[in-house]
C-alpha positions as CSV (number, residue, x, y, z in Angstrom):
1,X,0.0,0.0,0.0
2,X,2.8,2.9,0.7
3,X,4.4,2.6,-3.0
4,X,0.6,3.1,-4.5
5,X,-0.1,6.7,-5.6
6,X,-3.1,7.9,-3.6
7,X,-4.3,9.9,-6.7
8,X,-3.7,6.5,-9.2
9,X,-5.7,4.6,-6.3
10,X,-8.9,7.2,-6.3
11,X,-8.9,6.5,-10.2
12,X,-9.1,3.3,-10.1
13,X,-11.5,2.9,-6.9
14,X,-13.8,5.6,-9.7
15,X,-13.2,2.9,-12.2
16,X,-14.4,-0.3,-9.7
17,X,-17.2,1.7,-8.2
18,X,-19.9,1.3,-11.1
19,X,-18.2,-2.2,-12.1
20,X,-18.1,-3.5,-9.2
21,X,-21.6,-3.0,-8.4
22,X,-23.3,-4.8,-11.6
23,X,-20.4,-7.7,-10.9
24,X,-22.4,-8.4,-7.4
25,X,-25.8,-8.1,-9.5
26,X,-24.6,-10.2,-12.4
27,X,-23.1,-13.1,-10.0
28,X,-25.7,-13.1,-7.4
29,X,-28.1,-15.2,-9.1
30,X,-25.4,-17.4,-11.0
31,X,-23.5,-18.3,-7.6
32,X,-27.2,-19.1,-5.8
33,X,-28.0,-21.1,-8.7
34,X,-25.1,-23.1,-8.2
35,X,-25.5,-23.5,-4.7
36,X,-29.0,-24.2,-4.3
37,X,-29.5,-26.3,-6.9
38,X,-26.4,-27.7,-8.8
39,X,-24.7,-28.8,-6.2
40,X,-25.5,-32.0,-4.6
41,X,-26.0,-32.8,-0.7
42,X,-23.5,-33.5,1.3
43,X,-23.0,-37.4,2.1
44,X,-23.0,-36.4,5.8
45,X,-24.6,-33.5,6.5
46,X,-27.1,-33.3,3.2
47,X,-28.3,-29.8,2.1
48,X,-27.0,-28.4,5.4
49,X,-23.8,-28.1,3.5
50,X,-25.4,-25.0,1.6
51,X,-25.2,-23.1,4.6
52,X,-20.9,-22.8,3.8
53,X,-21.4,-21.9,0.6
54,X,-22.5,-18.3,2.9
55,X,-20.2,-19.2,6.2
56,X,-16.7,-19.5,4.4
57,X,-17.1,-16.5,2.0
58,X,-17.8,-14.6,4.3
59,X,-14.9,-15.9,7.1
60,X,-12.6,-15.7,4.5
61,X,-13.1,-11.8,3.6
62,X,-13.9,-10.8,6.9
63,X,-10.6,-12.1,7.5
64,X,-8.9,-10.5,4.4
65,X,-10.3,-7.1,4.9
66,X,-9.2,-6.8,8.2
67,X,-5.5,-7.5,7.4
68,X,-6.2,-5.0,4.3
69,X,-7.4,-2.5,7.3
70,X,-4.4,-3.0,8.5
71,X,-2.2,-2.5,6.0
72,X,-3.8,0.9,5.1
73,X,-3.9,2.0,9.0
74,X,0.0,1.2,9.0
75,X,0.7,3.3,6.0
76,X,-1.1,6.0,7.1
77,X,0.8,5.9,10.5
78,X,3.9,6.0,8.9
79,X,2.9,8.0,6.0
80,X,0.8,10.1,7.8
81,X,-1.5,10.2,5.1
82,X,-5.6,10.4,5.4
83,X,-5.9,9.2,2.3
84,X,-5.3,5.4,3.6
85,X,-6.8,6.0,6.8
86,X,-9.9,6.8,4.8
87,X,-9.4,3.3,2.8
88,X,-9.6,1.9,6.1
89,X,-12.3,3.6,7.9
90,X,-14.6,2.5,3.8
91,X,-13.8,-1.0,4.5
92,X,-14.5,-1.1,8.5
93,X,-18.7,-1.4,8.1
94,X,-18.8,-4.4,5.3
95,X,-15.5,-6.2,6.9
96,X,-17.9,-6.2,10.5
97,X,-21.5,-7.1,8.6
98,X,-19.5,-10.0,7.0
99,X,-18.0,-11.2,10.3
100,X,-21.6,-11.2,11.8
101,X,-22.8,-13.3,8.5
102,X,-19.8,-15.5,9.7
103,X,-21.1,-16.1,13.3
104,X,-24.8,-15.9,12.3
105,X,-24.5,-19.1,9.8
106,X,-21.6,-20.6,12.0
107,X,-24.1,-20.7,14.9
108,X,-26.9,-22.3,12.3
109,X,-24.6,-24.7,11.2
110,X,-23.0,-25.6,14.4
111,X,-26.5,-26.6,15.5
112,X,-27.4,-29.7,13.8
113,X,-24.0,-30.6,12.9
114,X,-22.0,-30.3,16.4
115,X,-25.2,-30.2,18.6
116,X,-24.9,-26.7,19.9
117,X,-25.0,-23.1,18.6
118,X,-21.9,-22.1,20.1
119,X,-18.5,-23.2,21.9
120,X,-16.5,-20.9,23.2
121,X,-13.0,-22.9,20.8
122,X,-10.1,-21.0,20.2
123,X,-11.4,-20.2,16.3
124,X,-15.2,-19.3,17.7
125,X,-13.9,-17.1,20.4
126,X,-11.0,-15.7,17.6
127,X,-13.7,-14.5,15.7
128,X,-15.4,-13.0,18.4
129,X,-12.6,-10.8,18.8
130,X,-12.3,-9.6,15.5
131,X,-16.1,-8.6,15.5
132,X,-15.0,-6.5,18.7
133,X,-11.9,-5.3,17.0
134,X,-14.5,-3.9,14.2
135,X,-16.8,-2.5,16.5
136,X,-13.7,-1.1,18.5
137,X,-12.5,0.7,15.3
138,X,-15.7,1.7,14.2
139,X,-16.8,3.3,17.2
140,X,-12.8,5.5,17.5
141,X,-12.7,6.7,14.0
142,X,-14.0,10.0,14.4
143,X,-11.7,11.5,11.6
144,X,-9.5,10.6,8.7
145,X,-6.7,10.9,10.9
146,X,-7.3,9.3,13.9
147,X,-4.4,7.6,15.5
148,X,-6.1,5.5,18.3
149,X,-8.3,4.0,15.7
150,X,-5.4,3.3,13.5
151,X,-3.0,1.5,16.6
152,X,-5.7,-0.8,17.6
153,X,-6.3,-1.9,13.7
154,X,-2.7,-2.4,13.6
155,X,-2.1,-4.0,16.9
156,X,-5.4,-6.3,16.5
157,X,-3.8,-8.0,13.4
158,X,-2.3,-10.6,15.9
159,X,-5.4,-11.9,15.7
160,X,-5.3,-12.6,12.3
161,X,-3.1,-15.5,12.6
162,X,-4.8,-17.2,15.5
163,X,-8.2,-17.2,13.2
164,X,-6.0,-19.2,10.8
165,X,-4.2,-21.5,12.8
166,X,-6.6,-22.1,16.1
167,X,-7.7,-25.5,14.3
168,X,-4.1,-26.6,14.1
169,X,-2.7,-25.1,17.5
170,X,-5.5,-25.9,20.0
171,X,-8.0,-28.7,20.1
172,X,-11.4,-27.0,19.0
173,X,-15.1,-28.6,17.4
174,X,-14.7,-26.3,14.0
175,X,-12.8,-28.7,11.1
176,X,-9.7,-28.2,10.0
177,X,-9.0,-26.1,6.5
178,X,-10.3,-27.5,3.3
179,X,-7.7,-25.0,1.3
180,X,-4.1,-25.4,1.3
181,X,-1.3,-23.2,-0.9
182,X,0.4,-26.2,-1.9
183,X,-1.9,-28.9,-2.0
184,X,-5.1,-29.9,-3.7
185,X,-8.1,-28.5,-1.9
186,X,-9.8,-31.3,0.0
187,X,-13.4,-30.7,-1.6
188,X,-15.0,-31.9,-4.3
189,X,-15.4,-29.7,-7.3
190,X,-19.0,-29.9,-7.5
191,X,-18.8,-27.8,-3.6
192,X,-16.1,-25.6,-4.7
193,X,-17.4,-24.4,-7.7
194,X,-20.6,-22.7,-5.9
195,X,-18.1,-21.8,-2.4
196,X,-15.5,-20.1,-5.6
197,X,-18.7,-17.8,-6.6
198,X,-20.5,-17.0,-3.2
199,X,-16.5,-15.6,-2.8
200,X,-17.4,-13.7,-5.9
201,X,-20.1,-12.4,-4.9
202,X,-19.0,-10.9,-1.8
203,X,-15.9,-10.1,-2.8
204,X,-17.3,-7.8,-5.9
205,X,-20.0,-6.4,-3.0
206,X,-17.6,-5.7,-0.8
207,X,-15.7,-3.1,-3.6
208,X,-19.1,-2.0,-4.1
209,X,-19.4,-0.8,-0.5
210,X,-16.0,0.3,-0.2
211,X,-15.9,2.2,-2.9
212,X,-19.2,4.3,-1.8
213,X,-17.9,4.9,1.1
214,X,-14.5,5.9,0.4
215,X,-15.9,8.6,-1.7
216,X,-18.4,9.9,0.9
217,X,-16.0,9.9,3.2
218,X,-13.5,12.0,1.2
219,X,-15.7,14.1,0.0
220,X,-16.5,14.9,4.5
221,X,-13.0,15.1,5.1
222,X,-12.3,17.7,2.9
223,X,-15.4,19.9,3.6
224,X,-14.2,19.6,7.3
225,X,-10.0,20.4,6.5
226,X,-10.8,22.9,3.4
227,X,-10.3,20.7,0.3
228,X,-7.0,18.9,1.5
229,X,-6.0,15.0,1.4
């Protein structure tokens, strides 16, 4: 994020915005379609499975945007910059909605499958936090430029890699990862295909939020510091 030009970057989030927007329009239906209907039951847990096809999106992304939130938060500490403070602060509200969507259909899943709507595991109570750390952030970012708001993004990226690796370190009820870098993802095709474009779909809604936002919230920034970013 520091070598990007802020001014290249608005241009392109300008670009995105409208694209970005008929993307999550055009793949809603096509991803649903494939969820609901092509894919088959699971052997074990029969058309409960469909319920991931909205879950792991959605941890996934939750996940991502918060490191992103990071990233940006880190620049503009060093940088000093309210340009990526403001990327932040446009990614904050859908990065927290999808974390709720993540408990929400973890706890509907977790039901029937494990027997209970929640356990307090290391990855369940991991992802607790980072709905705090969104609602934290949320609530301190008062301006472009404010610093407590950007420390506690930065500082609550340790959290990032316990979310990933809780199923591996600790003993917990959630399975382990399906998805590996270097190895063949343990899932049929017929389940990924769908689980691929629900990622689609909230990935391409996601830049359709963001880049709303970060335009709304430039364009209060400057009325507030006379035209400057």
């Amino acid at each position: 994020m520091i070598a990007l030009n802020p001014s290249q970057l608005k241009r392109l989030f300008n670009t995105i915005k409208p694209i970005s927007l008929w993307f999550f329009l055009i793949s809603t239906p096509i991803a649903l379609f494939y969820a609901l209907y092509i894919s088959p039951p699971d052997y074990l847990h029969g058309d409960l499975v469909r319920i991931l096809y909205v879950h792991v999106p959605a941890a996934w992304l939750a996940v991502g945007i918060y490191t992103v939130m990071g990233l940006c938060s880190f620049s503009s500490l060093v940088l000093r910059s309210s340009f990526y403070s403001l990327c932040a602060q446009s990614l904050a509200l859908p990065g927290c909605v999808l974390t709720v969507i993540c408990m929400l259909t973890g706890a509907i899943w977790g039901k029937p499958a494990w027997g209970t709507w929640w356990v307090w595991d290391a990855r369940l109570t991991s992802v607790v936090v980072l709905f705090f750390l969104y609602v934290g952030y949320i609530n301190f970012c008062d301006g472009a430029l404010n610093k407590a708001a950007s420390v506690l993004n930065v500082v609550g990226l340790i959290n990032v890699p316990i979310i990933k690796w809780s199923v591996d370190w600790w003993f917990t009820l959630h399975q382990p990862s399906s998805f590996f870098l270097t190895k063949k993802p343990a899932i049929a095709s017929e389940m990924l295909i769908p689980l691929l474009l629900m990622t689609i779909v909230f990935a391409s809604w996601t830049l359709a939020v963001f880049t709303r936002r970060f335009f709304i919230n430039m364009e209060t920034f400057q009325r507030r510091h006379s035209g400057i970013l």
